[in-house]
Every structure is written in C-alpha cells, then in structure tokens.
C-alpha positions as CSV (number, residue, x, y, z in Angstrom):
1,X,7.3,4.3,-17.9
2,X,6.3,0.9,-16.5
3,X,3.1,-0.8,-18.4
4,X,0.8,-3.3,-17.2
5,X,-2.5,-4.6,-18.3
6,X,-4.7,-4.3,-15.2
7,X,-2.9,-2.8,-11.9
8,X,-4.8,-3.8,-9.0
9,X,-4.4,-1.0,-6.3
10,X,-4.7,-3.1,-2.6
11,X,-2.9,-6.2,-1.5
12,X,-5.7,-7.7,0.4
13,X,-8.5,-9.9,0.2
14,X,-10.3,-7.8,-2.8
15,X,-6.3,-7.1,-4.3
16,X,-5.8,-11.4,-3.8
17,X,-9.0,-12.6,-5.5
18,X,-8.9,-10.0,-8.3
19,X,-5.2,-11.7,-9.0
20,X,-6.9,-14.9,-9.4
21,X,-9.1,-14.6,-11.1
22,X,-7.3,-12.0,-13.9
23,X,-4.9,-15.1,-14.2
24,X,-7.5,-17.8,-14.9
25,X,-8.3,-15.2,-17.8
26,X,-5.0,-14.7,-19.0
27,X,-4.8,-10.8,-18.1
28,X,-1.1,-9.7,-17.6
29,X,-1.4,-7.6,-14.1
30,X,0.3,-6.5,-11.2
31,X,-0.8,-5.9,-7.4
32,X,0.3,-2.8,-5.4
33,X,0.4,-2.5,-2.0
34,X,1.7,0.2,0.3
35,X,2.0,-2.0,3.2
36,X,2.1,-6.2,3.4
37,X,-0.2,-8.7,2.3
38,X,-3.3,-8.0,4.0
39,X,-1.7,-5.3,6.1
40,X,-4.8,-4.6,8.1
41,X,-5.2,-7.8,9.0
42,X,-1.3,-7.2,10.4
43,X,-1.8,-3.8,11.6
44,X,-5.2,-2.3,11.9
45,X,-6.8,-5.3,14.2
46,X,-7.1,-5.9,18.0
47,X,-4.6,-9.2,19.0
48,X,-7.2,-11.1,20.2
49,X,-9.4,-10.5,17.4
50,X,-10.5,-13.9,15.3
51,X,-12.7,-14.1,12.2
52,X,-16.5,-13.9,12.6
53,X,-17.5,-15.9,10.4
54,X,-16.1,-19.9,10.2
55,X,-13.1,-21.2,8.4
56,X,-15.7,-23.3,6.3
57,X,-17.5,-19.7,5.6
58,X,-14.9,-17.1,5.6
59,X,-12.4,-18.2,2.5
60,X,-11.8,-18.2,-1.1
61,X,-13.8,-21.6,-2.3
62,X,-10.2,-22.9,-3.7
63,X,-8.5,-23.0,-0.3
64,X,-9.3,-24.1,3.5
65,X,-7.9,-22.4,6.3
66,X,-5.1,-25.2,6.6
67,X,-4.9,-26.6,10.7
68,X,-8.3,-25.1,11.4
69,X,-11.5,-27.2,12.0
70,X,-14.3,-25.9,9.8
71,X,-16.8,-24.7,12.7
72,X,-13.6,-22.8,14.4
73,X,-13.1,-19.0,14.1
74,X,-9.1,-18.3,13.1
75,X,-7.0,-15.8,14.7
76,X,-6.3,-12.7,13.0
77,X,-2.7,-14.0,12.6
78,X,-4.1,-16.9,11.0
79,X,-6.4,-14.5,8.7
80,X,-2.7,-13.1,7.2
81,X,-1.2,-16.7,6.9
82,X,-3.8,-17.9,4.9
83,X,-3.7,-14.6,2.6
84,X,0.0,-15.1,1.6
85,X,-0.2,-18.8,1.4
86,X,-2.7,-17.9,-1.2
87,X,-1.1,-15.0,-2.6
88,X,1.9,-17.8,-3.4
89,X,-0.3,-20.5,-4.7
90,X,-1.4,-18.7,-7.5
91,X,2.1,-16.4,-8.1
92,X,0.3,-13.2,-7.4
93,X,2.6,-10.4,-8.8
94,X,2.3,-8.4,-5.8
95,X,4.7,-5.5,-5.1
96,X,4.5,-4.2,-1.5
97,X,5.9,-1.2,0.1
98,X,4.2,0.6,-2.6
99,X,2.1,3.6,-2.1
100,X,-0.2,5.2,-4.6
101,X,-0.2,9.0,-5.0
102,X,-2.3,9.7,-7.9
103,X,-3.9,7.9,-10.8
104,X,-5.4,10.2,-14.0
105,X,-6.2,9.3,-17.6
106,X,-3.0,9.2,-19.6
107,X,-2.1,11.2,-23.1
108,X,-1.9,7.3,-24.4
109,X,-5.0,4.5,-23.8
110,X,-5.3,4.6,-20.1
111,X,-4.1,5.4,-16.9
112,X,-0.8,7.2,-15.2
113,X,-0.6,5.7,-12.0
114,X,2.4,7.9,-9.9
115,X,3.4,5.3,-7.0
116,X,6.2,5.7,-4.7
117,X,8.2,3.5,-6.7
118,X,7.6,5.3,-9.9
119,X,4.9,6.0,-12.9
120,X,2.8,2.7,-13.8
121,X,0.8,3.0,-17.1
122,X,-2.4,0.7,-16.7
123,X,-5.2,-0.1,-19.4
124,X,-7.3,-0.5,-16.3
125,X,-7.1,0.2,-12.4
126,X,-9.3,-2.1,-10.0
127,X,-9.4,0.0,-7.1
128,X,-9.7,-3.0,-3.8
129,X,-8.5,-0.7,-0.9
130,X,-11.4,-2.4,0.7
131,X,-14.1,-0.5,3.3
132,X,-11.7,0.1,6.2
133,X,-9.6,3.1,4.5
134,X,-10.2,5.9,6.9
135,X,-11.0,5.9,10.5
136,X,-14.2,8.1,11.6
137,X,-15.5,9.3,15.0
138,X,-17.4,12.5,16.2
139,X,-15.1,15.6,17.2
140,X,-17.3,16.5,20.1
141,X,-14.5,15.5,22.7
142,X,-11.6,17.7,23.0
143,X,-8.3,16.0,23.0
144,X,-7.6,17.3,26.3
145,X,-10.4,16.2,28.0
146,X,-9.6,12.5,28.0
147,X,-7.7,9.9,26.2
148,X,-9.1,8.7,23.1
149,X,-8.0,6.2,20.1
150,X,-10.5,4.7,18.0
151,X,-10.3,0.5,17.4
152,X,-8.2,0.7,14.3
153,X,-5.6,1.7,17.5
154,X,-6.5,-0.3,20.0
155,X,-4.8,-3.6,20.4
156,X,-4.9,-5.1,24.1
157,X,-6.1,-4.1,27.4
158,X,-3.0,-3.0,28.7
159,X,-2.7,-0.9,26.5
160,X,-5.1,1.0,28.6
161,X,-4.4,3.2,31.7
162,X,-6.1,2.2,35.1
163,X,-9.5,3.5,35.1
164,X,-13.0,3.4,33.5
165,X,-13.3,2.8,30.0
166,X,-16.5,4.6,27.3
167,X,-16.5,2.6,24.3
168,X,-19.1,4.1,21.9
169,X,-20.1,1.5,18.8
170,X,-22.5,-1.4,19.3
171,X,-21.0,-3.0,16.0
172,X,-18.8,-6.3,16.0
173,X,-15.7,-4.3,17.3
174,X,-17.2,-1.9,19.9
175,X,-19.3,-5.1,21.2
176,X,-16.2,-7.3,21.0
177,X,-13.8,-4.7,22.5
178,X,-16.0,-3.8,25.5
179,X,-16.4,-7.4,26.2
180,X,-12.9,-7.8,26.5
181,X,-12.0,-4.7,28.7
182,X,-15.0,-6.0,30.8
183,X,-13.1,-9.6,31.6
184,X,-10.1,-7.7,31.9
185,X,-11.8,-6.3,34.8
186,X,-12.4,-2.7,33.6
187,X,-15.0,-1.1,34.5
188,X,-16.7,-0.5,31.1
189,X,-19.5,1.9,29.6
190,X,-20.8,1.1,26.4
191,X,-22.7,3.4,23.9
192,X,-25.5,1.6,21.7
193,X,-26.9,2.9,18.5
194,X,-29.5,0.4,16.3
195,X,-27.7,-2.5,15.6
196,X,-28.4,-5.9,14.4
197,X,-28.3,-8.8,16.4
198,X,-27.7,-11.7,14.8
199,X,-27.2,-15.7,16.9
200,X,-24.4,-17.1,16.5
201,X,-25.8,-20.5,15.8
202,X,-29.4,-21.8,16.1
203,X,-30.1,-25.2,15.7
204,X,-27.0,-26.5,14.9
205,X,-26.0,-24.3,12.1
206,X,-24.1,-21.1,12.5
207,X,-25.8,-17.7,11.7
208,X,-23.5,-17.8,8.3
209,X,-25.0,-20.5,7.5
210,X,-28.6,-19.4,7.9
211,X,-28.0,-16.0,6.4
212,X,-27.1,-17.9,3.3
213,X,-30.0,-20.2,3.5
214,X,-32.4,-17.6,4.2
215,X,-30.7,-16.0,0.7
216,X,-29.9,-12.9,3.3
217,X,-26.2,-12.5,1.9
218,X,-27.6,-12.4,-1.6
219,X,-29.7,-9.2,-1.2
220,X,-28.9,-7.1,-3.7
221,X,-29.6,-3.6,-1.5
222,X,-29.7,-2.5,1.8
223,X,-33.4,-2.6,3.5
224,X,-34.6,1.5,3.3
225,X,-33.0,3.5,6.4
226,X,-30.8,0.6,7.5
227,X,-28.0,1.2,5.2
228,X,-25.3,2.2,7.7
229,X,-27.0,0.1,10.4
230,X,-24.1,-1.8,11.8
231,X,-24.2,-6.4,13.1
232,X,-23.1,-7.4,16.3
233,X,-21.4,-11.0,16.0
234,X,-18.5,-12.7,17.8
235,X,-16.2,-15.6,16.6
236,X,-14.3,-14.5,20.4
237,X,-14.2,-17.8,22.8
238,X,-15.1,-20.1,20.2
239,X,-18.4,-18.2,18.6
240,X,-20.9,-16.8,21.0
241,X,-24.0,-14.5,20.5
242,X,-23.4,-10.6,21.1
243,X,-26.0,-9.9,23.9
244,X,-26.1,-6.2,25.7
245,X,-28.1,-7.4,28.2
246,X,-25.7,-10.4,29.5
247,X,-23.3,-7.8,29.1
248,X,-24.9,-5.3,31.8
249,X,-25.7,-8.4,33.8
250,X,-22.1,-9.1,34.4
251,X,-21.4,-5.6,35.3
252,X,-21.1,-3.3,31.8
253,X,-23.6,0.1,32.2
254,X,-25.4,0.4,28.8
255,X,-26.0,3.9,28.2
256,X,-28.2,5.2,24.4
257,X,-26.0,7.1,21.5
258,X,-23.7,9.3,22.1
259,X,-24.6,12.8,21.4
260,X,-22.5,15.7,23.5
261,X,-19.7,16.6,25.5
262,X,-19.8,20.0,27.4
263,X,-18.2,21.2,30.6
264,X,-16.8,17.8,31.3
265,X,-20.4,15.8,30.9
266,X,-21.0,13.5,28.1
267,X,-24.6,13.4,27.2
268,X,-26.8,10.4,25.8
269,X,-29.5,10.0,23.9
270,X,-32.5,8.7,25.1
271,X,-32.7,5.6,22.5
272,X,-31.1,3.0,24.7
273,X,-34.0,1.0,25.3
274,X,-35.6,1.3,21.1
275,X,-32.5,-0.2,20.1
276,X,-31.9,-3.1,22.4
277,X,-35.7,-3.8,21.8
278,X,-34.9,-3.4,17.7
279,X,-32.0,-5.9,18.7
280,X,-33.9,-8.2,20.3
281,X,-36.5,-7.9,17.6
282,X,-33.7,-8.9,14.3
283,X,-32.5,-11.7,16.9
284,X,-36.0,-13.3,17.2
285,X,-37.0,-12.7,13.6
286,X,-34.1,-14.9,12.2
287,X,-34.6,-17.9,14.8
288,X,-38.6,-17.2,13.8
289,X,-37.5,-17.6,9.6
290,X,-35.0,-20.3,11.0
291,X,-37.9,-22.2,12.4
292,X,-40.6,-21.8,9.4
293,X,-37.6,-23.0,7.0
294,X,-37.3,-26.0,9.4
295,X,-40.8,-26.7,9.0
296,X,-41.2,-26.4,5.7
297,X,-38.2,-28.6,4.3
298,X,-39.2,-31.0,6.8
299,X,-35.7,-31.1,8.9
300,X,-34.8,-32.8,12.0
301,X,-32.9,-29.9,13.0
302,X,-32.9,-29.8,17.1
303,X,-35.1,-27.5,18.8
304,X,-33.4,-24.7,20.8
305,X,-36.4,-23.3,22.7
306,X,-33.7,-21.8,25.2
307,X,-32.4,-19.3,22.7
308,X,-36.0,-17.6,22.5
309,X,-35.4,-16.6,26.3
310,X,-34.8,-12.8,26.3
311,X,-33.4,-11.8,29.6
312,X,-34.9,-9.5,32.2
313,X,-34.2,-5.8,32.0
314,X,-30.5,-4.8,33.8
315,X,-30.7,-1.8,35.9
316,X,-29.1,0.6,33.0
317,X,-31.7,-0.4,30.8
318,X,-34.9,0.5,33.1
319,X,-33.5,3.9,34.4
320,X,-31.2,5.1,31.2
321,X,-28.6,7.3,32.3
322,X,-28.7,10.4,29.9
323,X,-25.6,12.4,31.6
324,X,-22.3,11.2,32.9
325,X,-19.8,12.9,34.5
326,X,-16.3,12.1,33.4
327,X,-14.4,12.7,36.7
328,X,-16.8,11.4,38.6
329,X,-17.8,8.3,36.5
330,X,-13.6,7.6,36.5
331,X,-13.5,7.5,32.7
332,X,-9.8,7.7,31.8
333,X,-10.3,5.9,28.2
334,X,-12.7,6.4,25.6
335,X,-12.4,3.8,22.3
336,X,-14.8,5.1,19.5
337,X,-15.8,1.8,17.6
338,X,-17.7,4.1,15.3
339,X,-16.6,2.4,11.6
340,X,-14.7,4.1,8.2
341,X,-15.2,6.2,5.1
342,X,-13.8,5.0,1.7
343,X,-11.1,7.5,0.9
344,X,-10.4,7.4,-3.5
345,X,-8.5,11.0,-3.6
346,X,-5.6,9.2,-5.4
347,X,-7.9,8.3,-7.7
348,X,-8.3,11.7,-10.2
349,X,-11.1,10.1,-12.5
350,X,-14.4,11.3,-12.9
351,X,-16.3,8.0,-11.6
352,X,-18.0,9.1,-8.6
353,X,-21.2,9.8,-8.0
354,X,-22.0,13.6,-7.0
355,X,-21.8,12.6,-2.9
356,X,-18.7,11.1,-3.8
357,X,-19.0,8.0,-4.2
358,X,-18.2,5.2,-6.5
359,X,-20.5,5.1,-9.4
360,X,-20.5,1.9,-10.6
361,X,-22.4,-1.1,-11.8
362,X,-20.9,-4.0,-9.9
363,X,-18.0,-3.0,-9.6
364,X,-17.9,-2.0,-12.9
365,X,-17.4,1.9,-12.9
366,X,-19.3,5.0,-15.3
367,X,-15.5,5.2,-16.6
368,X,-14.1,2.8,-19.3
369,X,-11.0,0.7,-16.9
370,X,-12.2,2.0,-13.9
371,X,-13.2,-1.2,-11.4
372,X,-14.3,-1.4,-7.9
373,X,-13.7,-4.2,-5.6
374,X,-14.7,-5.5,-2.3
375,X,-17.1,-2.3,-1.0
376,X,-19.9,-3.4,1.0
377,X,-23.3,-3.9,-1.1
378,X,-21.2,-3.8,-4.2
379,X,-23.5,-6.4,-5.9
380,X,-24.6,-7.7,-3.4
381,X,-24.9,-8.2,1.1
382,X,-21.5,-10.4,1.0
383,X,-19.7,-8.4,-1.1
384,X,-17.3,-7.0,1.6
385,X,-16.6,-10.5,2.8
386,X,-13.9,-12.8,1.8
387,X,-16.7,-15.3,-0.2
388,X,-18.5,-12.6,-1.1
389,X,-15.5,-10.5,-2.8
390,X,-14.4,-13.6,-4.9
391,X,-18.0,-13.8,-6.7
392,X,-17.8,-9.8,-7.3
393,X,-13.7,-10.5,-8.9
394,X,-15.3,-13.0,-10.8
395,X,-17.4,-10.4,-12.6
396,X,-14.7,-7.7,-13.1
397,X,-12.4,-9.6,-14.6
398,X,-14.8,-11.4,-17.0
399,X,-15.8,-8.1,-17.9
400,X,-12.2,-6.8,-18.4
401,X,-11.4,-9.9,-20.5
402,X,-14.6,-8.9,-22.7
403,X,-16.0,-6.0,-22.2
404,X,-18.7,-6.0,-24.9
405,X,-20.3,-9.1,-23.3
C-alpha cells in the first residue's frame, strides 16, 4: 500500500493552491485527479467562455496571467494554461487519470483511499473537488418532450438545432449563454429567478475591485434567505454589465421562474418583474456605496451619472407571459443554467453535517485529517474563487503542519 502525508483529492484550482502551500510547509503530499489539470476548465465550460473577474483579480498572488493585460478577462483556454504553468512552477506531484472510489479510516493512523490506480494510505485527505461536482436541474420536462442539456454540456451555438431556444438560470452562465444564442441569431427565451446584479465597472474600477473595497468578498456568511441567490456578471466582449432589460430590448422575451410543464405548456411564475426590480435594486445599491466611499476618502474618481439610467420597461416585462406553448413558441432547445450540488459519496467519514453537508470550521473538518477546500462561503464570500481559495489553503495547511495551534 502506497503512503503519503496529505493526499489532496482534485487537480484544480483548490487541488493547485493546496500543493503550494503544503510545500512551503514542508508536508510530503500528492494530488489526484481523475481527469487533467483543471479538467473543468478543459471540459465542463462553454468555448467562448472567459474569466469574470480580471487577470489582475482572478490568480494566485505569486503568478500573473502571462500575455494578458491586467484589466482583460482570459479565455477559458487561457484559465488551463495558467493552471499547469503553475502546477509546474512549484513541482506539484499531481497524478492524473486518477479516480477516487472510496476513502474510510484505516486499521493504522489514517485513511484508505481506493483509487483506480490502487489503495493510497493518507494521514489526511483535503477534499478540493471544488463546487461544480454534479449538475442539477428540475425533472419537470420529459426527455421526450424537447431537447435538453444543461451548461456543463453546452459548448457553442451550433451545437444547437434550428429553432427557439428556453434557457432557464439568470446566473453568470444562463445570462452569458442566452446572450450568446441571442447574437447568434436565435431566437431566445430566458427564465429569471432573484439574482444579483452587479456593474461591471463604475467609475473606473471594476466591480472586483469595489467588492473588495466595499470589504464585500470578506463577508464571512451569506445575507439571511440569499444563500443560493446566484450573480450575474460578464468578462464576454471585453467586460460588460449583465442587463435583462437590454437583453429584451434587443429581442430576448424575459419570462419569471420556471415552475411546470404539462400537456406540452411550460408554465411561469409570476415573479418576473420582483426580480428584475430586486436586480436593479443590488445594481444601484453598489454604485450608491461606490459613491459615499468616493466621497468620503475624498477621490477624484470620475463621475458616471449614465450608469444610474435604468431603462424603460420591454414589452415582456409589462405583460409577463405566464404560459408558453412549446410547438407554438418553436422551442426546439432548452439549456438549464440552473447550478450544482457537492457530491462527497467517495468520502465514507462521518464529517458531514446531518443535511449532508461538510461540517467544518474553515475548511477544517469535525474529523481529525479531514480538510475541505475551495466550497463557496467556506470562510469567507471569495472562498470559491481563485484568490479567495489560496487564503483558505493558507489556513489548512498551517493547521495540518500544527494542529494544536
């Protein structure tokens, strides 16, 4: 039976900064990933899709996102360059093509970890399989009814058959992916739950920017009933600001969540206009905190009055539609941008809360060796981001290096 130290179960951005910083602390380890370096970045992403944050933003603070002005937004490609360029600065000992089956506390100290490759034996397992594990959507739709793939399938427009599209998510992908079907010239529907609204840039400075300013990505929890509330932001075309309106100006029909499908009818909610007004309402109350922070530090920021301007109602948005015929409407697609679960059944330890989910302490779980890396809101708002991950890395492998501190 193989040993290691500290196996790190996930070769992505969680798996990479882990890596780092276990070797600045002189941890033996090893990395195992079932697929490439950041495989989802490879495999799970649209082709067009580009960070959305900036290359100044969106990296480990050791590297820059070589070739790439700091205000840019890099391709997804890009995104897996700079991973293994990493990964190869700091010799990661990453294995790939390896998949976990099953990890339980060992007879000995420790873990069994069975792999595809064989049994590892681990003093500790830092689980960073990352948020995107399992892709979710409502099974109100028969298969038969229409043709349906969620975003983790989609890649390009045509990839789509002639017809309408119904993308249902209001988040960065369902806003993103719509847009893009839209220019394509698709005739495109899109479903909108409460989102978040962020601009991209006020003032001069990105939202990014702000958000770290405003000490938004340090929150430590979720504001009550907006846990699972999803932001709509775009590093597409250079960086722009997600707005559903514009959208339905140019042609998209906005319609609330979706709720049912019966007898060939799809069937809406009546919430479309609450949450483009609860959109609208985020959007103004950053460039409003944006402004007073202005004020108050004394800043010669430039004004933006322009970005204040909501625009008039579309048509969709004064008369909802709460039914639509799927024949009749010419929907031949429908794209469910509608998010993941976490998926730890490999992981056979009793460090889970009783809804199933990680218990944990910043990562650090109820079980002695048992880490968590890279979940949203794991210590803190940025956790789940590439800046915020290698702050939360930081911590674990401090605390494997001495627990009792």
């Amino acid at each position: 039976m193989e040993h290691t130290h500290t196996l790190i179960v996930g070769g992505g951005q969680a798996g990479l900064a882990a890596s780092a910083h276990l070797t600045a602390n002189a941890i033996p380890h090893l990395i195992v990933e079932r697929g490439s370096i950041a495989e989802r970045w490879r495999s799970a992403r649209w082709d067009s899709l580009t960070m959305n944050g900036p290359a100044w933003h969106d990296r480990f603070p050791p590297m820059d996102f070589s070739g790439w002005a700091a205000d840019s937004f890099p391709t997804k490609d890009a995104v897996v360059d700079y991973f293994e360029a990493f990964a190869a600065s700091i010799k990661a000992p990453v294995r790939c093509g390896v998949e976990v089956y099953s990890a339980v506390p060992s007879d000995q100290a420790g873990y069994a970890v069975e792999t595809s490759k064989g049994v590892i034996h681990a003093n500790n397992i830092i689980a960073a399989t990352g948020p995107f594990q399992v892709p979710t959507r409502p099974d109100i739709v028969p298969d038969a009814a229409v043709r349906q793939l969620h975003s983790f399938d989609y890649k390009n427009p045509r990839q789509i058959e002639d017809g309408a599209v119904l993308v249902v998510g209001s988040g960065s992908s369902g806003a993103q992916i719509a847009d893009e079907l839209m220019q394509a010239g698709r005739q495109v529907y899109l479903s909108i739950g409460p989102h978040e609204r962020p601009p991209r840039s006020y003032r001069g400075k990105d939202y990014c920017w702000w958000l770290g300013t405003l000490g938004k990505w340090q929150a430590k929890v979720p504001p009550a009933g907006r846990e699972h509330v999803t932001i709509a932001v775009s590093g597409a075309d250079g960086g722009k600001t997600v707005d559903f309106r514009e959208f339905a100006h140019r042609g998209m029909t906005l319609l609330g969540m979706t709720q049912n499908f019966k007898d060939g009818l799809f069937y809406f909610a009546g919430d479309l206009g609450e949450n483009i007004a609860d959109g609208d309402k985020n959007y103004l109350a950053l460039l409003a905190e944006a402004d007073q922070y202005i004020t108050q530090n004394k800043l010669s920021f430039p004004r933006e009055d322009s970005a204040k301007i909501i625009p008039p109602d579309p048509p969709c948005l004064k008369t909802p539609i709460r039914q639509l015929d799927l024949q009749a409407s010419g929907i031949k697609t429908l794209i469910w941008a509608t998010g993941y679960k976490q998926n730890f059944d490999w992981l056979a330890v009793d460090c889970f809360t009783p809804e199933g989910r990680p218990d944990h302490q910043r990562g650090v779980s109820s079980v002695n060796g048992i880490y968590f890396l890279g979940l949203p809101w794991l210590s803190m708002r940025g956790s789940s981001f590439i800046w915020g991950v290698w702050d939360d890395a930081a911590h674990i492998a401090g605390h494997i290096a001495n627990p009792a501190a």
